[in-house]
Biopython code that builds the backbone (N, CA, C, O; Angstrom):
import numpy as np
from Bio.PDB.StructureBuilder import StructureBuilder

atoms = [
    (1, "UNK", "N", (-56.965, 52.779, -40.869)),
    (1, "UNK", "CA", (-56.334, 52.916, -39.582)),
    (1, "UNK", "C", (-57.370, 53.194, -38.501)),
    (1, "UNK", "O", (-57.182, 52.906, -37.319)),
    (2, "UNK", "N", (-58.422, 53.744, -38.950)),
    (2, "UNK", "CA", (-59.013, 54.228, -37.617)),
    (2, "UNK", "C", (-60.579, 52.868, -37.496)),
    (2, "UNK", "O", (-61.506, 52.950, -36.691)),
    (3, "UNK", "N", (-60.383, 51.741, -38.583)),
    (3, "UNK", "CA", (-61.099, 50.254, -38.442)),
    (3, "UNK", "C", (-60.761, 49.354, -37.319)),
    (3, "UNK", "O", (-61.282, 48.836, -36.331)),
    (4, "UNK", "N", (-59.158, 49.446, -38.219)),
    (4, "UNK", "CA", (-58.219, 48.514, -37.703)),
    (4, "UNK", "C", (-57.031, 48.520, -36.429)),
    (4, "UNK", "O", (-56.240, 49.430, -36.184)),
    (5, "UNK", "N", (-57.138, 47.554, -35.901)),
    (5, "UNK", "CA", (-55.408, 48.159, -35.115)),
    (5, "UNK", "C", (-54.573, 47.430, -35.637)),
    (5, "UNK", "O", (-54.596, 46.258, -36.015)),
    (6, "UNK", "N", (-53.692, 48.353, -35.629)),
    (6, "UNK", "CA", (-52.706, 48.041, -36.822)),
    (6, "UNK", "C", (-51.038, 47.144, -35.924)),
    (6, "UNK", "O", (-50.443, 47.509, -34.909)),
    (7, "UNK", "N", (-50.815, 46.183, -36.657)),
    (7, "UNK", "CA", (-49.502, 45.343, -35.805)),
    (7, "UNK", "C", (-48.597, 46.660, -35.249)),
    (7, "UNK", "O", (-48.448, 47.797, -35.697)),
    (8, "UNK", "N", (-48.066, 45.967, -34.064)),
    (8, "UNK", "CA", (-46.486, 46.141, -33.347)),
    (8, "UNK", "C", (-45.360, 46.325, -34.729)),
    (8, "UNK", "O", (-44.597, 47.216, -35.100)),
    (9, "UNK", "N", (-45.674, 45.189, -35.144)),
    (9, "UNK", "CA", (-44.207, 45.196, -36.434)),
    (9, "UNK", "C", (-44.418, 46.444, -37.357)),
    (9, "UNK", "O", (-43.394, 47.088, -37.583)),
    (10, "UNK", "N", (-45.745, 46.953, -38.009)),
    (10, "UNK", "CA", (-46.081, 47.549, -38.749)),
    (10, "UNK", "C", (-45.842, 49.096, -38.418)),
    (10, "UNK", "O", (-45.315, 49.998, -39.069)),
    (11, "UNK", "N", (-46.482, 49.048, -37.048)),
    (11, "UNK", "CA", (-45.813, 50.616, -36.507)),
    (11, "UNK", "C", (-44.400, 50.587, -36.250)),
    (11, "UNK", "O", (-43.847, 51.636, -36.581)),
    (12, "UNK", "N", (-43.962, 50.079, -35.966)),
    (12, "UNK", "CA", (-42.176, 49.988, -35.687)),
    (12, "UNK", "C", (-41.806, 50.001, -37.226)),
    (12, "UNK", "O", (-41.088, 50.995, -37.328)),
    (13, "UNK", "N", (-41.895, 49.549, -38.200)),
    (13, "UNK", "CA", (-41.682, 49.872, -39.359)),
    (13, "UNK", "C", (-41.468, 51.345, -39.985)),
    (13, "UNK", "O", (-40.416, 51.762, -40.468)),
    (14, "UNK", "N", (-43.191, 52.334, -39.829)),
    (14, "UNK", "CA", (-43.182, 53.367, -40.063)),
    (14, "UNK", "C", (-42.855, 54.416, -39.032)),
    (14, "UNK", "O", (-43.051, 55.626, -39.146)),
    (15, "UNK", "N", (-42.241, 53.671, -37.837)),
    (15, "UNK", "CA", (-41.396, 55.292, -36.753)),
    (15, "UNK", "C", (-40.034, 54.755, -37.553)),
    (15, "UNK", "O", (-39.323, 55.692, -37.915)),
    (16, "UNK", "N", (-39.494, 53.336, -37.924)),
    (16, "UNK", "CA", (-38.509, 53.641, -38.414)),
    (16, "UNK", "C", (-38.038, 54.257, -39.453)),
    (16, "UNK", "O", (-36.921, 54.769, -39.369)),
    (17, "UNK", "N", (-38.772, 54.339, -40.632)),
    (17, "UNK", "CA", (-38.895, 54.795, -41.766)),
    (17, "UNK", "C", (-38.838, 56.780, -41.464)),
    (17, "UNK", "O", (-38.207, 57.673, -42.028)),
    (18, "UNK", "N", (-39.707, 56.779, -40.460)),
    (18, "UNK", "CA", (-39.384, 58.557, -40.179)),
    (18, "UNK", "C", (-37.967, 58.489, -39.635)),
    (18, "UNK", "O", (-37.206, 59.446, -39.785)),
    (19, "UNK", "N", (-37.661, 57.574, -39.118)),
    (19, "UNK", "CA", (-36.770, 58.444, -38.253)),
    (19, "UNK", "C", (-35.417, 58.296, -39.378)),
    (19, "UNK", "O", (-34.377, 58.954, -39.387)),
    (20, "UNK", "N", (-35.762, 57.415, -40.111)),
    (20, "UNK", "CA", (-34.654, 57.609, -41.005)),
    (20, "UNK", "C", (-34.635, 58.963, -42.102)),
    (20, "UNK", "O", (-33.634, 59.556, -42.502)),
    (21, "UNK", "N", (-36.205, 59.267, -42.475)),
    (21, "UNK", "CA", (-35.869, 60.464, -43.327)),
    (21, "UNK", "C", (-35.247, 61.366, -42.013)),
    (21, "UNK", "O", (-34.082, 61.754, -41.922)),
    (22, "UNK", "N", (-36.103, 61.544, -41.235)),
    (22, "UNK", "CA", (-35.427, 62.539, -39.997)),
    (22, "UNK", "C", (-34.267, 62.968, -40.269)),
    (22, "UNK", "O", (-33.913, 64.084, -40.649)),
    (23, "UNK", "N", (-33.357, 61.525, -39.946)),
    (23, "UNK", "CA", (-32.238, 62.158, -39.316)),
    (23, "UNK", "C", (-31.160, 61.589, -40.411)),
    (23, "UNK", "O", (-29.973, 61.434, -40.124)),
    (24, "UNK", "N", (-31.603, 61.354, -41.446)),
    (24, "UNK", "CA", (-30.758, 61.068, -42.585)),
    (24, "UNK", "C", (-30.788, 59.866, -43.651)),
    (24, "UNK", "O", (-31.102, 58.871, -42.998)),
    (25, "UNK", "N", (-30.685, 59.665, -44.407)),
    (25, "UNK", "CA", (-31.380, 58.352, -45.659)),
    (25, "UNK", "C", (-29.913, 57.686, -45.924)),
    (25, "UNK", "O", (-29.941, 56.628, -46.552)),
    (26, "UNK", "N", (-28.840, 58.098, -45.586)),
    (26, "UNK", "CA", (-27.256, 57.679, -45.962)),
    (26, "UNK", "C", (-27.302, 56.390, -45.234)),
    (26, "UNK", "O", (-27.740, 56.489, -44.087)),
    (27, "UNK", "N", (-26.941, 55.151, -45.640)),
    (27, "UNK", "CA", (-26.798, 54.120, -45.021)),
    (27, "UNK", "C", (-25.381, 53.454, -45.149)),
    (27, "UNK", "O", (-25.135, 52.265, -44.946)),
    (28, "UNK", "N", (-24.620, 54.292, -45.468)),
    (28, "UNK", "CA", (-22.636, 54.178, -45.314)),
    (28, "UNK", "C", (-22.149, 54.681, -44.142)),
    (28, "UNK", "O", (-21.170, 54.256, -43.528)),
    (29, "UNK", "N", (-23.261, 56.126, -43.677)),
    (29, "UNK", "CA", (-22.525, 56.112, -42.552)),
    (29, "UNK", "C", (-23.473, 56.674, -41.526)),
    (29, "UNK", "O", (-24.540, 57.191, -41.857)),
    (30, "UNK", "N", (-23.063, 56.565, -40.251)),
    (30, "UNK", "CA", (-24.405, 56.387, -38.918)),
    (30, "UNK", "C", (-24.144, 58.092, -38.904)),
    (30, "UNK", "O", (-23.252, 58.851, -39.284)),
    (31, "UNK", "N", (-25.834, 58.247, -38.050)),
    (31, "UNK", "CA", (-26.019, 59.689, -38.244)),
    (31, "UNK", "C", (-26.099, 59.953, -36.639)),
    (31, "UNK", "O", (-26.560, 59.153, -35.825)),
    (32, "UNK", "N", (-25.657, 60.999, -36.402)),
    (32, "UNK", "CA", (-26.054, 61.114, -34.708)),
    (32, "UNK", "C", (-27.364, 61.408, -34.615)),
    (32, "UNK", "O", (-27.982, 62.079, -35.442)),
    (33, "UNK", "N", (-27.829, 60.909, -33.594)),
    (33, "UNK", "CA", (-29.279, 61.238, -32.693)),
    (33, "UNK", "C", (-29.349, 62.084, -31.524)),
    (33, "UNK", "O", (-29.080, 61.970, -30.328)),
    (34, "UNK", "N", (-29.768, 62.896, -32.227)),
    (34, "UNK", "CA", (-29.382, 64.012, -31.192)),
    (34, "UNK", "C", (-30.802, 63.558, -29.763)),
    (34, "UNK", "O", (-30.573, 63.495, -28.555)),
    (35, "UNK", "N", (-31.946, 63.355, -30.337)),
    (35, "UNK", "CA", (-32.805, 62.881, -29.419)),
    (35, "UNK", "C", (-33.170, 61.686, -29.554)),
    (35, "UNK", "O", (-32.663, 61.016, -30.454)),
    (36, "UNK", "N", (-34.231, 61.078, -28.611)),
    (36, "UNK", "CA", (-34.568, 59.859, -28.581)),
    (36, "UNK", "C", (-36.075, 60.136, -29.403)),
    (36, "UNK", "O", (-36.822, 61.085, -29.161)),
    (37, "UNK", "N", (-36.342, 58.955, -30.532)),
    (37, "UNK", "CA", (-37.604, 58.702, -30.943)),
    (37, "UNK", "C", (-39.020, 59.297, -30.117)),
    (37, "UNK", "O", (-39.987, 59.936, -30.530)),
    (38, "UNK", "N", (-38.681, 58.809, -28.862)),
    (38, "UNK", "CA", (-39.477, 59.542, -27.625)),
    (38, "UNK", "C", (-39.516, 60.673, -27.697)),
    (38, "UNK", "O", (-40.640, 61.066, -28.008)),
    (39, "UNK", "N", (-38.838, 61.400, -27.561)),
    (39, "UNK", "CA", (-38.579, 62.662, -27.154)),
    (39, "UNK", "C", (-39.098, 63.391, -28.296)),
    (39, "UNK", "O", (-39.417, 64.558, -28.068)),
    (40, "UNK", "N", (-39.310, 62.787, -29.926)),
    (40, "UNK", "CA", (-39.611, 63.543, -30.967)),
    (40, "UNK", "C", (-41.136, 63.283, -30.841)),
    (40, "UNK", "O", (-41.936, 64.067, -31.351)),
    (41, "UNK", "N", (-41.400, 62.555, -30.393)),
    (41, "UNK", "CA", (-43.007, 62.571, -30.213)),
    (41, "UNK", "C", (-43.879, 63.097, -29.205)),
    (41, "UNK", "O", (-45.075, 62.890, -29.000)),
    (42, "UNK", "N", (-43.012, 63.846, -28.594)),
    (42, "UNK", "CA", (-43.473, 64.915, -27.286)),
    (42, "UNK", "C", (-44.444, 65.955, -27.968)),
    (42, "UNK", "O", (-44.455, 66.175, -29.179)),
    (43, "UNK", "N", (-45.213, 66.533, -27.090)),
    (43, "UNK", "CA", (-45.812, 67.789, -28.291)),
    (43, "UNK", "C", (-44.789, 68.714, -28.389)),
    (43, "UNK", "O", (-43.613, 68.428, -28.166)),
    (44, "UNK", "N", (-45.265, 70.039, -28.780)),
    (44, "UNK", "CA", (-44.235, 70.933, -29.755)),
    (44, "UNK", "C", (-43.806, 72.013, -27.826)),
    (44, "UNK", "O", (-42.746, 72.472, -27.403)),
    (45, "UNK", "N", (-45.062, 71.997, -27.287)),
    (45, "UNK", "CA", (-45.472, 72.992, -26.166)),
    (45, "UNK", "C", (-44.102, 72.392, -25.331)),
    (45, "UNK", "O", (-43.114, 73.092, -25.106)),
    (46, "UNK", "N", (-44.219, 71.136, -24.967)),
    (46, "UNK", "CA", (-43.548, 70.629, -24.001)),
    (46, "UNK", "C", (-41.998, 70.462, -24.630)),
    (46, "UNK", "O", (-41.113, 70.133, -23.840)),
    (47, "UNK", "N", (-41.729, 70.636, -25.748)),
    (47, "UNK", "CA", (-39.908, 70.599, -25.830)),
    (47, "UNK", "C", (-39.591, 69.222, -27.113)),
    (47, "UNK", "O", (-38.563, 68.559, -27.252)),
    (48, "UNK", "N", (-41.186, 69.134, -28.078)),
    (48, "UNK", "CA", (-40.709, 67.833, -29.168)),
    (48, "UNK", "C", (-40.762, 68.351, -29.942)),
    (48, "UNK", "O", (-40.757, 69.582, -29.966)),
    (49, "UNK", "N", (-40.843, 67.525, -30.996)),
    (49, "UNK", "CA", (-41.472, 68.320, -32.710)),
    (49, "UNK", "C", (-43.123, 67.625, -32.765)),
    (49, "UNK", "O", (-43.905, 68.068, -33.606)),
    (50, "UNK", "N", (-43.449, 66.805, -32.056)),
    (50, "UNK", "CA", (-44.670, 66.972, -31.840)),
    (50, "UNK", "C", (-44.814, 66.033, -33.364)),
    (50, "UNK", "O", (-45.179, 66.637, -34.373)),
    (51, "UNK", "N", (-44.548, 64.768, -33.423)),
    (51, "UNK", "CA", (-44.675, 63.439, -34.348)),
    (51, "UNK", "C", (-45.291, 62.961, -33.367)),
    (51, "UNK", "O", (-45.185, 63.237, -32.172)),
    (52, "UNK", "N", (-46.399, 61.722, -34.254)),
    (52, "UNK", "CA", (-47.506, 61.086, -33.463)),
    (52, "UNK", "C", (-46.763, 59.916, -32.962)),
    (52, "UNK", "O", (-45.797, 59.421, -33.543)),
    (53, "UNK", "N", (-47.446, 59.354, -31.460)),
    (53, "UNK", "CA", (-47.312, 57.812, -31.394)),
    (53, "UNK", "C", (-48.066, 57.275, -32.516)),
    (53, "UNK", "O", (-49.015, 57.990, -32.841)),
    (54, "UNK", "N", (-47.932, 56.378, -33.093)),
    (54, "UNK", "CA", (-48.848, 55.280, -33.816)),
    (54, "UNK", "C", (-49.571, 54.660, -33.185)),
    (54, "UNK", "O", (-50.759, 54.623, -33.505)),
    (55, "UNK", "N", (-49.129, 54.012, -32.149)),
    (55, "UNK", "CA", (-49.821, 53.529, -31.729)),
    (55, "UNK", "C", (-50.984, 54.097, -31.253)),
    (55, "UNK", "O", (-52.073, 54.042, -31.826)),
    (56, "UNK", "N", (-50.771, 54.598, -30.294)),
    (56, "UNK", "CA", (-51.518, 55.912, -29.360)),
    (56, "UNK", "C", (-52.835, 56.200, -30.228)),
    (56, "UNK", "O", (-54.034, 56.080, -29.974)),
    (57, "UNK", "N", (-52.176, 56.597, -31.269)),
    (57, "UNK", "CA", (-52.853, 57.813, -32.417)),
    (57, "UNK", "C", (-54.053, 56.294, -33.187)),
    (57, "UNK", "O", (-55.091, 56.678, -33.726)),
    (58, "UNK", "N", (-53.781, 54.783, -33.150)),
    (58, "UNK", "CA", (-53.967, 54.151, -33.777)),
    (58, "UNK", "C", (-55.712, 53.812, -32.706)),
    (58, "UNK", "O", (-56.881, 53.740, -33.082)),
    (59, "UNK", "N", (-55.149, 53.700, -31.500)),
    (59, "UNK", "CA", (-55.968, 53.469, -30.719)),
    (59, "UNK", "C", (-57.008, 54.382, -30.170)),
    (59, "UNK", "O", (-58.055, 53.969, -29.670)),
    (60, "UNK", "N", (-56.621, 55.880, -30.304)),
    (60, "UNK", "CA", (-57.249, 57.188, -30.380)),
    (60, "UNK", "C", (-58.728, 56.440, -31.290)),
    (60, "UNK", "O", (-59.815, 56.107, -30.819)),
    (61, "UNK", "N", (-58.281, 56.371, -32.568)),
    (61, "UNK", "CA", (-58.885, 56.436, -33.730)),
    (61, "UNK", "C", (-60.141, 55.242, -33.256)),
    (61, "UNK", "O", (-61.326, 55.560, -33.161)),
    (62, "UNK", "N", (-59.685, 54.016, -33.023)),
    (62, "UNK", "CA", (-60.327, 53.197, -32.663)),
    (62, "UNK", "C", (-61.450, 53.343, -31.596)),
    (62, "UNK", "O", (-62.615, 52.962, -31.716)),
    (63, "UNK", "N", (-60.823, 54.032, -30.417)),
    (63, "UNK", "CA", (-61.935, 54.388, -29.568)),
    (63, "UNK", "C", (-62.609, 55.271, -30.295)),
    (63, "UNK", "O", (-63.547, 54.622, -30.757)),
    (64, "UNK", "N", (-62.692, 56.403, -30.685)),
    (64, "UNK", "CA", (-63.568, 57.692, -31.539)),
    (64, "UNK", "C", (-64.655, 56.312, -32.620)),
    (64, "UNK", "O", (-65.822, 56.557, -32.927)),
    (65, "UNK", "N", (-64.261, 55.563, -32.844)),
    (65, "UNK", "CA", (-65.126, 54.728, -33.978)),
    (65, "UNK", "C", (-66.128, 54.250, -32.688)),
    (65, "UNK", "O", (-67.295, 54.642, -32.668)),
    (66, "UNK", "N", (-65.599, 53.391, -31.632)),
    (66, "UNK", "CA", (-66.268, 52.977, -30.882)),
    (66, "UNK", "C", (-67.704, 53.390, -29.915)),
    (66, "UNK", "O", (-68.627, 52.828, -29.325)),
    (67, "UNK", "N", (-67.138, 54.885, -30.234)),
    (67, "UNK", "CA", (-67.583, 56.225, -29.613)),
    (67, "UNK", "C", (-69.266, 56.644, -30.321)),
    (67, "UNK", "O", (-70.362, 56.755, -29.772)),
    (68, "UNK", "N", (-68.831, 56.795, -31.754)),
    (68, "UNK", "CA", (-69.280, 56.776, -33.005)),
    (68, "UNK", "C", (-70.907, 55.875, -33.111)),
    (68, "UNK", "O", (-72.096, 56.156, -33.261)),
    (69, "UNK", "N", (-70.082, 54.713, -32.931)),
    (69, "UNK", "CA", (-71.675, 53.334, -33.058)),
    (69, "UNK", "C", (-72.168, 53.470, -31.492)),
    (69, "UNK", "O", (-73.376, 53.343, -31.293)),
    (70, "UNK", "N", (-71.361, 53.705, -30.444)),
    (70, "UNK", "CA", (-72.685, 53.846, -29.329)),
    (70, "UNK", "C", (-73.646, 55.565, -29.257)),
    (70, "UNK", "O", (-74.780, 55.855, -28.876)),
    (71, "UNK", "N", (-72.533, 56.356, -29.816)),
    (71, "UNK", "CA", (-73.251, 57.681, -30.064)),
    (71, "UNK", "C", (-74.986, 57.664, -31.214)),
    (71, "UNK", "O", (-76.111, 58.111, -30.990)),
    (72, "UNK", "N", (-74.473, 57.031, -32.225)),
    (72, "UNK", "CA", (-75.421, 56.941, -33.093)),
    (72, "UNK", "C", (-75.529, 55.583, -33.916)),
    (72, "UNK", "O", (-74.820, 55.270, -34.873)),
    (73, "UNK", "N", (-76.180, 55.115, -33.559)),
    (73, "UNK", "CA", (-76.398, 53.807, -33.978)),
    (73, "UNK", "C", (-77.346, 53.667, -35.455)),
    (73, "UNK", "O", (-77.528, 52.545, -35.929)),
    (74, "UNK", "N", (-77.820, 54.680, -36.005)),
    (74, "UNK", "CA", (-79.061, 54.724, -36.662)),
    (74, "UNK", "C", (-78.069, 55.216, -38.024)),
    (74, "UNK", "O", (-78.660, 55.022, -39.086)),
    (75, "UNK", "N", (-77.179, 55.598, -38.124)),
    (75, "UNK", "CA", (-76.055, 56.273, -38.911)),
    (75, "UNK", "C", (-75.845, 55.186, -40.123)),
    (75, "UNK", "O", (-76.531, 54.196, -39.874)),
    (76, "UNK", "N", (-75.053, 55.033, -41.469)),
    (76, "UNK", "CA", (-75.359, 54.481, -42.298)),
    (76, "UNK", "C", (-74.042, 53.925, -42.555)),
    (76, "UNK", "O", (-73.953, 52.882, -43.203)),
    (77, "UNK", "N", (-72.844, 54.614, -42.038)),
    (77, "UNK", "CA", (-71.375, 53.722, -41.223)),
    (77, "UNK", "C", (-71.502, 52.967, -40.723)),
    (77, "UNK", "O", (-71.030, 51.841, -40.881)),
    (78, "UNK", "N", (-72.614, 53.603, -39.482)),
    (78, "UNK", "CA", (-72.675, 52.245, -38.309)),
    (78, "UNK", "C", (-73.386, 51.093, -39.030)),
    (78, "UNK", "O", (-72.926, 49.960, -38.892)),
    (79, "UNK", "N", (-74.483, 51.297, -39.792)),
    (79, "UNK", "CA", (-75.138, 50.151, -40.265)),
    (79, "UNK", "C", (-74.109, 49.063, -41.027)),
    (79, "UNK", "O", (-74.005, 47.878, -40.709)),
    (80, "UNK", "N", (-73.538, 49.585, -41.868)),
    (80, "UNK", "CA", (-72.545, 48.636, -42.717)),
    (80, "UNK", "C", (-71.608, 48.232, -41.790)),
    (80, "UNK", "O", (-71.404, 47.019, -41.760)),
    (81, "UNK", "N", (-70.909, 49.003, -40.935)),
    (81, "UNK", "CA", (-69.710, 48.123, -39.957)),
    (81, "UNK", "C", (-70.554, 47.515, -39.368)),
    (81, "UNK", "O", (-70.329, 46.364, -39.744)),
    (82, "UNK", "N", (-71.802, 47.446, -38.358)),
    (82, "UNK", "CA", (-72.058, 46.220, -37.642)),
    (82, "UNK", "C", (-72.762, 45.270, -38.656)),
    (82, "UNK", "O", (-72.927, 44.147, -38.179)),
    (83, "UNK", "N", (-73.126, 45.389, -39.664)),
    (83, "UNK", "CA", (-73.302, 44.268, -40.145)),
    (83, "UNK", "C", (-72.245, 43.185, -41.174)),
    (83, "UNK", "O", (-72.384, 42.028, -41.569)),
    (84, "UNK", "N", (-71.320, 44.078, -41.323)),
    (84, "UNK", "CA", (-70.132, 43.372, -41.769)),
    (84, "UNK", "C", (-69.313, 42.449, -40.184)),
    (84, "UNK", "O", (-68.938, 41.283, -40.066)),
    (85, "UNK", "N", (-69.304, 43.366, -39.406)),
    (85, "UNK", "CA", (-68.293, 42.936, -37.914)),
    (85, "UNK", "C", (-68.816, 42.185, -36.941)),
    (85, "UNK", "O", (-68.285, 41.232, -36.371)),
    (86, "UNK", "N", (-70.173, 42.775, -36.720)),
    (86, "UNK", "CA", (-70.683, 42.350, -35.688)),
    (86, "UNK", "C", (-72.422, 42.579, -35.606)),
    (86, "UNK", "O", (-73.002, 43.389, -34.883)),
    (87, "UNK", "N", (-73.081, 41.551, -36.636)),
    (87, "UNK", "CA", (-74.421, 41.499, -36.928)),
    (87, "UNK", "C", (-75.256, 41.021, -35.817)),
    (87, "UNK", "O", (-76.373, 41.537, -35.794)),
    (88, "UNK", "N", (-75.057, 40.348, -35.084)),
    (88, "UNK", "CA", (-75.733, 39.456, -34.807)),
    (88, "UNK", "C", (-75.615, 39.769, -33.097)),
    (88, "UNK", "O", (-76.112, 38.982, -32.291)),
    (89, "UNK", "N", (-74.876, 41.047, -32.655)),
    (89, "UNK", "CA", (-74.888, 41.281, -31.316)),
    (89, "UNK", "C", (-74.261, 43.051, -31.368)),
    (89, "UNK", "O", (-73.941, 43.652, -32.393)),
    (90, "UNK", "N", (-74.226, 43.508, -30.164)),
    (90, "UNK", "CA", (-73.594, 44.608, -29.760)),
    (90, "UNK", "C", (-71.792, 45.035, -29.973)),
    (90, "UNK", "O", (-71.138, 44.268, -30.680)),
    (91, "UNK", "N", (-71.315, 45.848, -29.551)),
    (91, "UNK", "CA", (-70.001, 45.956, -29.963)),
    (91, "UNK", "C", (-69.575, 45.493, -28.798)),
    (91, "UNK", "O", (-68.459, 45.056, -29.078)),
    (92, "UNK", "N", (-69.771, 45.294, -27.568)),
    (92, "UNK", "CA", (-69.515, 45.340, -26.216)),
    (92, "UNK", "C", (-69.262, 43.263, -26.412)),
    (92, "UNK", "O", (-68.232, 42.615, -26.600)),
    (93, "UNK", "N", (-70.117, 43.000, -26.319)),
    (93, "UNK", "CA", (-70.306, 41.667, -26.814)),
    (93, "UNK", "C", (-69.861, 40.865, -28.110)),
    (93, "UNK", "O", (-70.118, 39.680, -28.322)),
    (94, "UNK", "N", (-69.192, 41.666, -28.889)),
    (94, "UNK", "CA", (-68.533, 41.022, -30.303)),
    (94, "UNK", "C", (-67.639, 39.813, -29.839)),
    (94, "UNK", "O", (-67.293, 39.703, -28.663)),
    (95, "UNK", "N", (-67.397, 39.208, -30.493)),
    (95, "UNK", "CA", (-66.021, 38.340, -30.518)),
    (95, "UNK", "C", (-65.608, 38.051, -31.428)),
    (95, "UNK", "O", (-66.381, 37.482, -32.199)),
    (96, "UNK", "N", (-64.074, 38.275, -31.910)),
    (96, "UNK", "CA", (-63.213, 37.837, -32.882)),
    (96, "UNK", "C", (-63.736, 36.630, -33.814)),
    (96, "UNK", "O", (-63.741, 35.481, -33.373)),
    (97, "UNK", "N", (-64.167, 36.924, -35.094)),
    (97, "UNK", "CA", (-65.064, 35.919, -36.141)),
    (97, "UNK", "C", (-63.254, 34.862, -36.312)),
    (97, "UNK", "O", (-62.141, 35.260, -35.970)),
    (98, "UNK", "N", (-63.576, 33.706, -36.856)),
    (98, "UNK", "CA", (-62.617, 32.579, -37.495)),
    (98, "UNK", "C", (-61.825, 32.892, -38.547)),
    (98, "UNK", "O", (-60.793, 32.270, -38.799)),
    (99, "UNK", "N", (-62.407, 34.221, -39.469)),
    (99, "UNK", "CA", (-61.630, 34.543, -40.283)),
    (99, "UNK", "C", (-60.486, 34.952, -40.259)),
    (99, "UNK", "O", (-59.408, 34.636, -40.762)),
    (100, "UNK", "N", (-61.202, 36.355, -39.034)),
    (100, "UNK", "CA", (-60.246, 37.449, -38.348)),
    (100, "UNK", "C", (-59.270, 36.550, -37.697)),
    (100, "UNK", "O", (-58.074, 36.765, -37.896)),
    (101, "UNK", "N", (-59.629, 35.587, -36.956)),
    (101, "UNK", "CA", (-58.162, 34.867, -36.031)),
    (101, "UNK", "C", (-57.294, 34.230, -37.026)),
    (101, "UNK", "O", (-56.148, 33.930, -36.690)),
    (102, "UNK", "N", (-57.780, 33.951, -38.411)),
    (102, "UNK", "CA", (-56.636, 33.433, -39.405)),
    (102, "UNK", "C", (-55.657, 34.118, -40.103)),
    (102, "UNK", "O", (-54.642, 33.714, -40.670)),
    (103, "UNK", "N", (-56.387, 35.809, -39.894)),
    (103, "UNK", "CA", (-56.124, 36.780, -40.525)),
    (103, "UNK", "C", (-54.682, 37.553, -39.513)),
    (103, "UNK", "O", (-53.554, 37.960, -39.792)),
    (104, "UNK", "N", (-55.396, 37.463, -38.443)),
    (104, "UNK", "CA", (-54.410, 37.810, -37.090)),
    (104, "UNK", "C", (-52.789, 36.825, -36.546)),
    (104, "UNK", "O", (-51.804, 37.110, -35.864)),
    (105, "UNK", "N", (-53.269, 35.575, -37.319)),
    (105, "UNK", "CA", (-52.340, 34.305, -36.478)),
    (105, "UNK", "C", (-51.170, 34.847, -38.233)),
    (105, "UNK", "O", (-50.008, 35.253, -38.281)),
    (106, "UNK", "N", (-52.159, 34.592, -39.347)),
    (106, "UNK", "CA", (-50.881, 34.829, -40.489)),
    (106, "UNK", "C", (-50.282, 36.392, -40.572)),
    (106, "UNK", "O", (-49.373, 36.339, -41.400)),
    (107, "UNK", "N", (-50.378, 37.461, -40.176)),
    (107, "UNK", "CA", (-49.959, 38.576, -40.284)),
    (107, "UNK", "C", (-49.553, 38.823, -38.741)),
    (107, "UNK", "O", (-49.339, 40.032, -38.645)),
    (108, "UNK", "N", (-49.434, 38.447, -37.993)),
    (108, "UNK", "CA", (-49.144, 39.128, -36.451)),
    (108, "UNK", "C", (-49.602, 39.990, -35.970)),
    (108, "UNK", "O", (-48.959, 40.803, -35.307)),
    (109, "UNK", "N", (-50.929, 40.050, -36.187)),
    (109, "UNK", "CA", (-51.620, 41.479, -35.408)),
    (109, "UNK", "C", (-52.113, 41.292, -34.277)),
    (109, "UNK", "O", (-52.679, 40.210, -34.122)),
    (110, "UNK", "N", (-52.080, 42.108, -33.289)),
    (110, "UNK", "CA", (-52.135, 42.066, -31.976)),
    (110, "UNK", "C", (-54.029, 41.549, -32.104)),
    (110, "UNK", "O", (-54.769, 41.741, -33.069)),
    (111, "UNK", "N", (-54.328, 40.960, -30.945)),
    (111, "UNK", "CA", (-55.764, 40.843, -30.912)),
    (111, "UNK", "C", (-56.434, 41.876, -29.684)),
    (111, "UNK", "O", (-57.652, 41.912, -29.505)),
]
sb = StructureBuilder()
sb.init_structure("model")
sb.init_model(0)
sb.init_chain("A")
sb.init_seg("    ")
for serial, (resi, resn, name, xyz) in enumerate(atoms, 1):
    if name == "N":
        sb.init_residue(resn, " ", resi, " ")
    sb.init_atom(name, np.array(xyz, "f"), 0.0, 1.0, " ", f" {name:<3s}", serial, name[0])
structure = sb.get_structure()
C-alpha cells in the first residue's frame, strides 16, 4: 500500500466491507445508519470514531515514500525501487513503463 496506489473499486470495496462489520453482517434485514461513512472517518477529537480514508491514508503513504528517495537517495530501499521503477532517470521525471499501463488498463487502477 504505501508502493502502490491502490484502485477506486478496491477502496470502495474495503470501506464497504467495514461498514458492514460496523453496522451489522445480517443481510435479511437493513440495519440503520445512524451516521454517514463520512462522518465515521472524522477523527475521534472532532465527533468520529476516527476510521481512515483509504484513500487519503493511501496517498499519505505514497508521498512519505516519495519523501523517502529525495530525502536519502544512498539508502538500500531507494536503490532497489529506483532500479526496479525508475532506473534510468529521477522520480520527478519517471513515466509509466508499458507493463504498468497493461497492468493499469486490465485491473482499473487509477494512473
Amino acid at each position: 500500500m504505501n508502493l502502490f496506489r491502490l484502485s477506486v473499486a478496491l477502496i470502495n470495496e474495503i470501506h464497504r466491507l467495514c461498514a458492514r462489520f460496523w453496522w451489522g453482517l445480517d443481510n435479511e434485514k437493513r440495519r440503520m445508519h445512524w451516521c454517514t461513512w463520512d462522518g465515521l472517518c472524522w477523527h475521534k477529537a472532532d465527533g468520529g470514531l476516527g476510521f481512515r480514508n483509504l484513500s487519503l491514508f493511501n496517498q499519505s503513504l505514497l508521498a512519505k515514500q516519495a519523501w523517502r528517495i529525495h530525502n536519502d537517495p544512498n539508502s538500500l530501499a531507494v536503490k532497489v525501487v529506483k532500479g526496479i521503477y525508475f532506473a534510468n532517470t529521477f522520480l520527478a521525471k519517471a513515466k509509466m513503463s508499458k507493463r504498468a499501463c497493461v497492468f493499469v488498463k486490465k485491473y482499473d487502477v487509477e494512473s
